[in-house]
KOLNUTOR-395406 format. One record per atom (N, C-alpha, C): x, y, z. Coordinates in steps of 0.05 Angstrom, whole numbers, plus 5000, padded with zeros to 4 digits. Example, Ala and Ser with C-alpha at 12.3 -4.5 7.8 and 13.67 -1.06 7.14 Angstrom:
2
526448865156 524649105156 526449345156 525749555142 527349795143 525850015157 
! end
This chain:
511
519519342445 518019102438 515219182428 514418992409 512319132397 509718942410 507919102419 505518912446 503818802428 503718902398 500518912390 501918592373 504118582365 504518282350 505018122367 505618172394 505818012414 503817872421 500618022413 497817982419 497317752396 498217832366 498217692362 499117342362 501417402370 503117122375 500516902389 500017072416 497816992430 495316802417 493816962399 492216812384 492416612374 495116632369 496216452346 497616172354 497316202380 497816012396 495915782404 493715852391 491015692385 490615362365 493015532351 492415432324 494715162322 496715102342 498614992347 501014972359 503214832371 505414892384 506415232375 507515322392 508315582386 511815492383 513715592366 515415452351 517715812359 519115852377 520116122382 522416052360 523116292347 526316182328 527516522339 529116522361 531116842361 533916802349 534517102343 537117032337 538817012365 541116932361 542716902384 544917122389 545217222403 547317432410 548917442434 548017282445 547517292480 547317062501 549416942515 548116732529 545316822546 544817172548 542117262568 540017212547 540217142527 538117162505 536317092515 535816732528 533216592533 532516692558 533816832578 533016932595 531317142588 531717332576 530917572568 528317532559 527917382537 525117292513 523817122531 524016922552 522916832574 521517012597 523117222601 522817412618 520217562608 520817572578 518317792567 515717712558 516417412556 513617202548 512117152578 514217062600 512517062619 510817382630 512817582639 511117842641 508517792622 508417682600 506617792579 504517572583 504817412611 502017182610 502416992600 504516932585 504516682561 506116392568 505516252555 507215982566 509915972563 512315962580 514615922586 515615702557 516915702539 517615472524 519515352529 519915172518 522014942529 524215062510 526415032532 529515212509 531115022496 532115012468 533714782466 536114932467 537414852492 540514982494 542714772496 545214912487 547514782483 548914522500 549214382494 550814182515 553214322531 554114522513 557414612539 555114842564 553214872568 550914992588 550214732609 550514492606 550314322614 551014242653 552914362657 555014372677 553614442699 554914302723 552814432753 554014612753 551914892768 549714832783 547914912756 548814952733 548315172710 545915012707 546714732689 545314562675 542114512693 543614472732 540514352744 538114672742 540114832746 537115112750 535915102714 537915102697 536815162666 535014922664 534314682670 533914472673 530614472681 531714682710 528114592720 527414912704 528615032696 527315342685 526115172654 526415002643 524814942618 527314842595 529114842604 532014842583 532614502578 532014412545 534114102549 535714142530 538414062544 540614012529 541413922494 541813942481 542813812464 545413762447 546313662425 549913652419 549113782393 551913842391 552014002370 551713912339 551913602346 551013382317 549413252319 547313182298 545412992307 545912662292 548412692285 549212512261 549812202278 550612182301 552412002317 552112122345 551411852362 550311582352 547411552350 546811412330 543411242317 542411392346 542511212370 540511202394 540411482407 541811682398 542711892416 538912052406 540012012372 537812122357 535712072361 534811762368 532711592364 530611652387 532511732408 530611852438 530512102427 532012322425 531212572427 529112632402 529112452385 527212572365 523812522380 524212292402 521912182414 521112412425 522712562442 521712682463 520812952450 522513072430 521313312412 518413192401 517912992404 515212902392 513212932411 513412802432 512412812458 511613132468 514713232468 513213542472 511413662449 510913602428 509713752401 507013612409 506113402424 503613262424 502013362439 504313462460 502213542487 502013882479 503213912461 502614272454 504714492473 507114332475 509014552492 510114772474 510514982474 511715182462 514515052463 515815052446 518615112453 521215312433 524115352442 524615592425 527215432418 527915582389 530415352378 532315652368 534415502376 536415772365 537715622344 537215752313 536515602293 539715682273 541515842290 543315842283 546315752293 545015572313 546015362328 547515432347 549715782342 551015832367 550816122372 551416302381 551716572388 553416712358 552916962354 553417092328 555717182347 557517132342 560917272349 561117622330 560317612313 559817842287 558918002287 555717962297 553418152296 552017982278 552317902255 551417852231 549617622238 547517582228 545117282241 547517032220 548716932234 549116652224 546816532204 548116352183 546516252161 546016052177 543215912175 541515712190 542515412192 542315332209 543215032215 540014942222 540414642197 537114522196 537214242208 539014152225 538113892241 535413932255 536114052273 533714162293 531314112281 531014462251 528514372241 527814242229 529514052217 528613792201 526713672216 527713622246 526213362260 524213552270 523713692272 519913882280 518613842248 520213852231 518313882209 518013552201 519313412208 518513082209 516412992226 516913062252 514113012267 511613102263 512113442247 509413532245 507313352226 510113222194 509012972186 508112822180 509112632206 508312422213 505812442235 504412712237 502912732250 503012722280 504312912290 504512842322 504013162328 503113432302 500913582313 500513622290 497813792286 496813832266 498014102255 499414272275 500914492254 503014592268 504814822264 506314832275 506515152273 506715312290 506315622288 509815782300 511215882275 512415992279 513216142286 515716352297 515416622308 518616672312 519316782287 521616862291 522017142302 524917142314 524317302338 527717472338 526917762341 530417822330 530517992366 533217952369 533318102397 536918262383 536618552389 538718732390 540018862414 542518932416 542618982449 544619212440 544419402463 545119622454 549019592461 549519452479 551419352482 552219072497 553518932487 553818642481 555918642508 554118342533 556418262549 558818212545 558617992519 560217792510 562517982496 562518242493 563518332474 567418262476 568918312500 571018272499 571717892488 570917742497 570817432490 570017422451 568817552445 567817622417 570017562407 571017872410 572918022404 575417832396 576517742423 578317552424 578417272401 576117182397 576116992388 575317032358 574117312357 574617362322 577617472314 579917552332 582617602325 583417282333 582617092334 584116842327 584116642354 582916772378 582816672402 580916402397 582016192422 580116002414 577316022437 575715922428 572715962446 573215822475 573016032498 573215782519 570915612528 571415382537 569015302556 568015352572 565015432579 564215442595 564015372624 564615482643 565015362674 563915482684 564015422711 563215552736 564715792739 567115872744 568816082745 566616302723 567316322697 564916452686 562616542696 560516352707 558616402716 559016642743 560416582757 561216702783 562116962775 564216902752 564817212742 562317402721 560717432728 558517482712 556417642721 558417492756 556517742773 556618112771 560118052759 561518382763 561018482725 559918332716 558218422691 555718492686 554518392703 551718452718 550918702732 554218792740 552619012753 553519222735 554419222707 555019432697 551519482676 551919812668 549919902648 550919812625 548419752604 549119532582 546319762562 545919952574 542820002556 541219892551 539119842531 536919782519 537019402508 535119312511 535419132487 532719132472 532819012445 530519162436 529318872428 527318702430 526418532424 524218592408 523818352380 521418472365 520418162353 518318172352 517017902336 516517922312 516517772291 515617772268 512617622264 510817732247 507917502260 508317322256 507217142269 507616902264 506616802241 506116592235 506216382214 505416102211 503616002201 502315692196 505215562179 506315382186 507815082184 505615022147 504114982158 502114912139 501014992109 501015252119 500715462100 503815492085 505015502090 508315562081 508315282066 507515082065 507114842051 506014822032 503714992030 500815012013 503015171996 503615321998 504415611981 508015541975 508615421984 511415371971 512215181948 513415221929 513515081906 516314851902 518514941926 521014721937 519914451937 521514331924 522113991923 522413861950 520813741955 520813561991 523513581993 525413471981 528213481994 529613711990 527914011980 528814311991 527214432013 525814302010 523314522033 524214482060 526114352072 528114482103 528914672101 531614642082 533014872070 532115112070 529815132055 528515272041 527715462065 527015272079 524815392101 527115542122 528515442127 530515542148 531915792133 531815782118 532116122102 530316362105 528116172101 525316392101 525316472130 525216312156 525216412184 527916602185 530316472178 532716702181 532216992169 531516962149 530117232134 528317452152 525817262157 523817332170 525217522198 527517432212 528317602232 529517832219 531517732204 532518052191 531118242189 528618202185 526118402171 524318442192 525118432219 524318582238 526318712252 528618562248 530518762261 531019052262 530719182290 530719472297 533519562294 533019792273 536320002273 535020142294 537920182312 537520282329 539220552332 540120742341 541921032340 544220902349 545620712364 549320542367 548320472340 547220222325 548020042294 547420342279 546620492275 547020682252 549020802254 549520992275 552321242278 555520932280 554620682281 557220552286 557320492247 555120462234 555820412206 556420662193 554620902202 557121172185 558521152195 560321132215 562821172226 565120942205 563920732212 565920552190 564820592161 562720692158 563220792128 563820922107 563121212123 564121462117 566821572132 566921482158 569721722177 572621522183 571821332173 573821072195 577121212192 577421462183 580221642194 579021812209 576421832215 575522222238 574222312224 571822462244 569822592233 570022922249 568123092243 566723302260 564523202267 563023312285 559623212289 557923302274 558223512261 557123672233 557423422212 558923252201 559323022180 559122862188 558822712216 557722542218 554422492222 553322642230 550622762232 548722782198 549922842176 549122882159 550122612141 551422462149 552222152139 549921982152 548322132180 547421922195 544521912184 543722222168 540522362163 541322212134 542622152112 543222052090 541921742099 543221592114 542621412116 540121292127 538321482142 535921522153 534221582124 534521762111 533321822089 532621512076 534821342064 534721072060 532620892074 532920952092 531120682117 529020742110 528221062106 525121122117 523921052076 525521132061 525121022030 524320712030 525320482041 524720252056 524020092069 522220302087 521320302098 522119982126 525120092128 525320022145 525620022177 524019842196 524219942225 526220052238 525820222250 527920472264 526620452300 529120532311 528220592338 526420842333 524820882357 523321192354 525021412363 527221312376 528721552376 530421692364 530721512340 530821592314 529421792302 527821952308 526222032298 527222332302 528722432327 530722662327 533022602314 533722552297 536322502292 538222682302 539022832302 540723012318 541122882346 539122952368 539422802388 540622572397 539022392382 539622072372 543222072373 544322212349 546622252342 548622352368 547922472376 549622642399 549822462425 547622312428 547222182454 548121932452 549221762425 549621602426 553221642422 554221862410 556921992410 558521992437 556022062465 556122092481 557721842491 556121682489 556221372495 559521322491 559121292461 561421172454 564321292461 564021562470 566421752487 566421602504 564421562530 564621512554 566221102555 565120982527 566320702526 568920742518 570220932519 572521022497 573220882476 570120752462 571220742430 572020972422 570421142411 571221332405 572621612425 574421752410 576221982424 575522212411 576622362422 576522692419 578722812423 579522992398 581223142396 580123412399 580623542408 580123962415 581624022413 580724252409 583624512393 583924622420 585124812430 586524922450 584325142456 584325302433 583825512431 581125572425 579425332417 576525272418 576225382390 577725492375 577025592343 575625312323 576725122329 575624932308 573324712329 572124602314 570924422322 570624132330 571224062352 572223832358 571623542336 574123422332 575323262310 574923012331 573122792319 572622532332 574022352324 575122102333 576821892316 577321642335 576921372324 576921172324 578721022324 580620922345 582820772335 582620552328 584620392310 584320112296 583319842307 584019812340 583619582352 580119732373 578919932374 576019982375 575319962344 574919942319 574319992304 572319622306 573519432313 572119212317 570819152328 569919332352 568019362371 565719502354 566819752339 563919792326 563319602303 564319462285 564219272274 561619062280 561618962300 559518752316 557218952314 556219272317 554319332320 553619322280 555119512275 554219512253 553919222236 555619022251 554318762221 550618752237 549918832254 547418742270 545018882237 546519052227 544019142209 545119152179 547119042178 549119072148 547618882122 545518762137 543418662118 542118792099 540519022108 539319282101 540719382079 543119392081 544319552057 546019352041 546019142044 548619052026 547419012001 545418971982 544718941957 545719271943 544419481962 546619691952 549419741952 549719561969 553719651974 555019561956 553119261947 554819101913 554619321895 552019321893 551419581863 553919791858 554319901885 555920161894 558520051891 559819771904 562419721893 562519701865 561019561848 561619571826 561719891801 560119901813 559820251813 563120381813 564020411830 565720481845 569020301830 569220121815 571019981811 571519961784 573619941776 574720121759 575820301750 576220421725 576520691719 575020841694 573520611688 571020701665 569920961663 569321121647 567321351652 565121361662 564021061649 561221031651 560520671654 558120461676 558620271669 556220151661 556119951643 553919881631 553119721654 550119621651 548019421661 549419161668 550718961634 551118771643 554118741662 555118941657 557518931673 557218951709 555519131713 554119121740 552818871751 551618731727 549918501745 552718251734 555118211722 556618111727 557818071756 558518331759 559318391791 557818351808 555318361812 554118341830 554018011836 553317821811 553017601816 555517401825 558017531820 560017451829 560317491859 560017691864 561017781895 558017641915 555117591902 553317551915 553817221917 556516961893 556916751903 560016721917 560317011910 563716901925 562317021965 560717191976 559717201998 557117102013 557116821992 554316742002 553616592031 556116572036 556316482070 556616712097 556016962084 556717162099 554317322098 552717322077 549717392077 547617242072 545717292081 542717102065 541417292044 542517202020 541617241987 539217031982 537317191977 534717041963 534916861929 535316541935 535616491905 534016491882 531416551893 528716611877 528116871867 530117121874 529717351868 530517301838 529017551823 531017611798 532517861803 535417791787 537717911807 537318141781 536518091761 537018381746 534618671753 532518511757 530418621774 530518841795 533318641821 534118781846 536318941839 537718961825 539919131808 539119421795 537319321782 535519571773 534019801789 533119581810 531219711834 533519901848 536319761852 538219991866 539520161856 540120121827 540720401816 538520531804 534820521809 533420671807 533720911837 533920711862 534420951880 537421071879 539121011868 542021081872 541921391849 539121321821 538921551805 537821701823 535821731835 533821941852 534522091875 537321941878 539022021902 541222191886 541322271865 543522361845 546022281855 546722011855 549721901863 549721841832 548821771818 548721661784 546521771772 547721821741 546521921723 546121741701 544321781687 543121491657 545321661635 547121501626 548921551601 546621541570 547321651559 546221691533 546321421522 547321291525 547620971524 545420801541 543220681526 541820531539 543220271560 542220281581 542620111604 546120281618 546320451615 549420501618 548920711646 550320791663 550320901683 553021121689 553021361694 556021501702 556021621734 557721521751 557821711771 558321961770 556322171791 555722401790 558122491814 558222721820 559522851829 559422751864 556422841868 555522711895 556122421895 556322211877 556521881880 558821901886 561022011873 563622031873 564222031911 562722171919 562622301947 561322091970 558522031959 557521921976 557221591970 558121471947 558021191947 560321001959 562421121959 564521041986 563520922003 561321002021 560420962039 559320782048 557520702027 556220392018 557920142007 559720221992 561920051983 563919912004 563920212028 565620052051 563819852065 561519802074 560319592076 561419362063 562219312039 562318982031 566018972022 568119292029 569919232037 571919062048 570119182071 570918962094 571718552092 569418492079 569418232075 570818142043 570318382025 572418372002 576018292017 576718482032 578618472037 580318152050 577918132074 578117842077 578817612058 577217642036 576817372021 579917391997 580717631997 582817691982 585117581997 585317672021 587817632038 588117312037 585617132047 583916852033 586716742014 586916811987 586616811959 589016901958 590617011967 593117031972 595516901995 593816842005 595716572032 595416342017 592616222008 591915971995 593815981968 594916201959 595716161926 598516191927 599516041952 602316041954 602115721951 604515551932 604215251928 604815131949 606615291969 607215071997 604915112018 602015292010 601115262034 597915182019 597515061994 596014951982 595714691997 597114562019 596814332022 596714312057 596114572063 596814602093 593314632100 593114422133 590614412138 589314622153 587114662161 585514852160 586615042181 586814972205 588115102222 589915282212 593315072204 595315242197 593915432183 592715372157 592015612138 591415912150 589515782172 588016042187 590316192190 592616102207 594116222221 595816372210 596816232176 597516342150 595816632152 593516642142 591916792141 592117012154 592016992190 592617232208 595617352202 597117222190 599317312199 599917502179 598717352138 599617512126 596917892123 595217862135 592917962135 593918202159 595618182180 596918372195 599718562179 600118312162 602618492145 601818702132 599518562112 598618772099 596819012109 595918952130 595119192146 596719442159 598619302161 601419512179 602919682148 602819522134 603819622099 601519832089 599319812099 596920022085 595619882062 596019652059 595019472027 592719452039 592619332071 589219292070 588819492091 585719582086 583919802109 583919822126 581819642121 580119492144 581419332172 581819392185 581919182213 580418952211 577519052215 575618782214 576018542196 578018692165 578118462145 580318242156 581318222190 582918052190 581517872214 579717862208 576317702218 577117352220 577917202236 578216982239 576016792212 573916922233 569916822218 570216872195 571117092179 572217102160 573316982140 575616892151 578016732140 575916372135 574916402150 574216052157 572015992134 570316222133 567816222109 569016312078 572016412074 573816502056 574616202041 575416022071 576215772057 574715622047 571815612065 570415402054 569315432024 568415602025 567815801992 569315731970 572415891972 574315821959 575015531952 574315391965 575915081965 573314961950 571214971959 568714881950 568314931917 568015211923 566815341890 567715421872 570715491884 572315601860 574515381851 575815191870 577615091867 576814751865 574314641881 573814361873 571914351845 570114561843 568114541817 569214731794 570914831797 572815031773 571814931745 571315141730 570415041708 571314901683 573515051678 576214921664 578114721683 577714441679 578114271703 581814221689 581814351671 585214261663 587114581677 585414781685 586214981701 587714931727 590215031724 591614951761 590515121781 590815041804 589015171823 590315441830 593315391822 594215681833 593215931809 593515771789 591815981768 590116091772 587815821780 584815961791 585116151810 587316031836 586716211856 588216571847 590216651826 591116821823 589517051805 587216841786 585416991777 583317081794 582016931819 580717081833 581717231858 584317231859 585317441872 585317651862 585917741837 586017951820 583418071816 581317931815 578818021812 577518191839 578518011864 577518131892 577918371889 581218361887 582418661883 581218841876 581018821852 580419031836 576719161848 575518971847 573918971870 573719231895 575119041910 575919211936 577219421936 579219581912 579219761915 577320091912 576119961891 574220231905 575020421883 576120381850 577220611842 579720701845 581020551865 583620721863 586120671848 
! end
């Protein structure tokens, strides 16, 4: 935790309600960031938590600890709204801190969920209508070195349904409690004037929610700590996901360190041995038996590490925790990578890129104000300096080098994974008898044909048979490709057979 922005928060707490936004990972989350605001002197905020938390004895302790309830819609009924918008008013008058989990539920993934703006609609209505004069933000990212929730995850990203919350749970929670879980790393982003973000934003009143609930989701990404588990779990699924030595995984892990610190992105400090870092977290993941070990008998070779298919989703959840960081390179690198071209030009790269950045726009937060040829450029300027690509004698044209050949795999398996998904998608949906089947069945379409092709070797990835997956595959698909299609005299199975073909080719990688 970092004390000295924490100091700041403090100050800044002067200036108006203090407005906490964390990501969610954890039903311990508000405990934890409560835990560390009080140690730290500061005012306890009021939690807006879930209605299924509601339940005795849960609801009466979360209750008097600072917690009010709310539903998961604010749509129905009129009166439900009409009080609770009162009382969020009420608290904003008298100057209570309070904290909103702005992605409405727990990240099953790792990945920060794209923002849900009921909530902040109605804070940024009251601020308004005048019931404070500003409103001070503080988005807030919390990482955990290993996740309670992880088997329930698990389950319910292979297709399980979410259970409800009870008492039984609670009670069972004790014998989770007493296990070692490591570190969690909490970090603040500085805060922020409500006000100022108004002055300086150029969004149309009926974007500036939107707008804004992007900019806070962002704002956590960009404190989020890589930590030594989210790095050695993304070379592992990027570079080894058949087996490594500790010699190649170690030098996949300093490659990718190299990157961060180019980035200048936050790292644990124990990052700073990499070797160490590497070994001790290897350690770990032996002792969780994600990962195994194979030894030779005879001690001549060097022990061979490897990952089997149903752990491979366990590291999955760590690594989406930082898959933010790299994915503008992993497009570059798939397209890179796809094909069989010698060499690929500019516009063909920022083709690809802008395709795959709207066919996964529910799976990352893409900036729509960037210029995308700009950020394109910017990644195969480091992808040249890294000699993975070389400038073709051909202006704007690019050739993989010997080393890219080698090391851009690696980056490319990053957006794999979810390639694969949206393909498998695009092939259940582009059958005509299940064009008309509702969401559920589809899903279930989905798992079933997404295990075939896994057991056949067509698809990789394990993770690509991602429930969360499937569900953000349809909405996409149904939405963008198949209700707004551009050639509206196009059949849908057409549509959908042309962007199956494209995933493909895509997701393979060159081969």
């Amino acid at each position: 935790m970092d004390s000295s922005v924490l100091g700041m928060v403090k100050e800044w707490a002067r200036k108006g309600p203090l407005i906490f936004i964390p990501s969610h990972k954890s039903h311990i989350d508000y405990l934890l960031l409560n835990y560390v605001l009080h140690e730290s002197h500061m005012h306890i905020p009021r939690v807006a938590a879930g209605k299924n938390l509601a339940f005795w004895p849960v609801g009466y302790i979360f209750r008097k600890a600072g917690a009010f309830f709310i539903r998961r819609s604010f749509r129905q009924p009129r009166l439900y709204l009409e009080v609770f918008n009162r009382y969020i008013k009420a608290l904003l008058e008298e100057g209570h801190p309070i904290e909103v989990y702005i992605e409405g539920g727990r990240s099953r993934n790792g990945k920060l969920v794209l923002p849900k703006t009921g909530f902040l609609s109605i804070l940024l209505k009251a601020h308004a209508e005048g019931f404070c004069k500003d409103l001070v933000f503080v988005p807030t990212s919390m990482v955990y070195d290993r996740i309670m929730e992880e088997k329930s995850y698990r389950k319910e990203i292979e297709g399980g349904e979410k259970e409800q919350e009870k008492l039984r749970h609670i009670l069972g929670a004790r014998r989770l409690l007493k296990r070692k879980y490591g570190k969690v790393y909490i970090r603040f982003s500085p805060p922020f004037s409500l006000n100022e973000y108004l002055q300086q934003t150029k969004a149309s009143p009926q974007e500036v929610t939107r707008r804004f609930a992007y900019h806070l989701v962002k704002a956590i990404n960009d404190v989020t700590l890589v930590t030594p588990l989210t790095l050695v779990a993304t070379a592992i699924l990027g570079a080894h996901r058949r087996g490594f030595l500790y010699t190649e995984l170690l030098e996949t892990v300093e490659i990718l360190i190299r990157f961060l610190n180019v980035h200048a992105i936050p790292m644990a400090a124990s990052l700073g041995d990499s070797n160490r870092a590497t070994q001790e977290t290897l350690s770990l993941l032996l002792t969780w038996k994600i990962v195994e070990a194979l030894e030779d008998v005879d001690q001549e070779e060097e022990t061979f590490y490897f990952v089997e298919d149903d752990k491979k989703i366990e590291l999955e959840y760590y690594k989406n925790n930082i898959i933010h960081f790299f994915i503008p390179h992993a497009l570059v690198a798939t397209s890179l990578l796809a094909g069989r071209e010698a060499e690929k030009k500019l516009d063909t790269i920022l083709a690809d890129h802008t395709f795959m950045k709207h066919l996964l726009k529910t799976e990352f937060l893409f900036d729509d104000e960037e210029n995308e040829e700009q950020k394109v450029r910017s990644v195969l300027d480091y992808f040249l300096q890294a000699s993975f690509v070389s400038a073709s004698q051909e202006e704007d044209a690019f050739k993989l080098t010997r080393m890219g050949f080698d090391r851009l795999p690696a980056w490319a398996s990053l957006t794999k994974t979810f390639l694969e998904s949206y393909w498998i998608a695009t092939k259940a949906m582009g059958q005509q008898k299940n064009l008309a089947l509702k969401d559920e069945a589809l899903l279930k379409k989905m798992t079933y044909l997404g295990r075939r092709f896994h057991k056949l070797g067509v698809v990789d990835h394990i993770g690509a048979l991602s429930k969360l997956n499937f569900t953000n595959a349809v909405a996409v698909i149904q939405r963008d490709f198949l209700r707004r299609r551009p050639h509206k005299e196009q059949e849908p199975l057409e549509v959908l057979s042309q962007l199956s073909q494209r995933i493909y080719e895509l997701s393979r990688h060159g081969q």
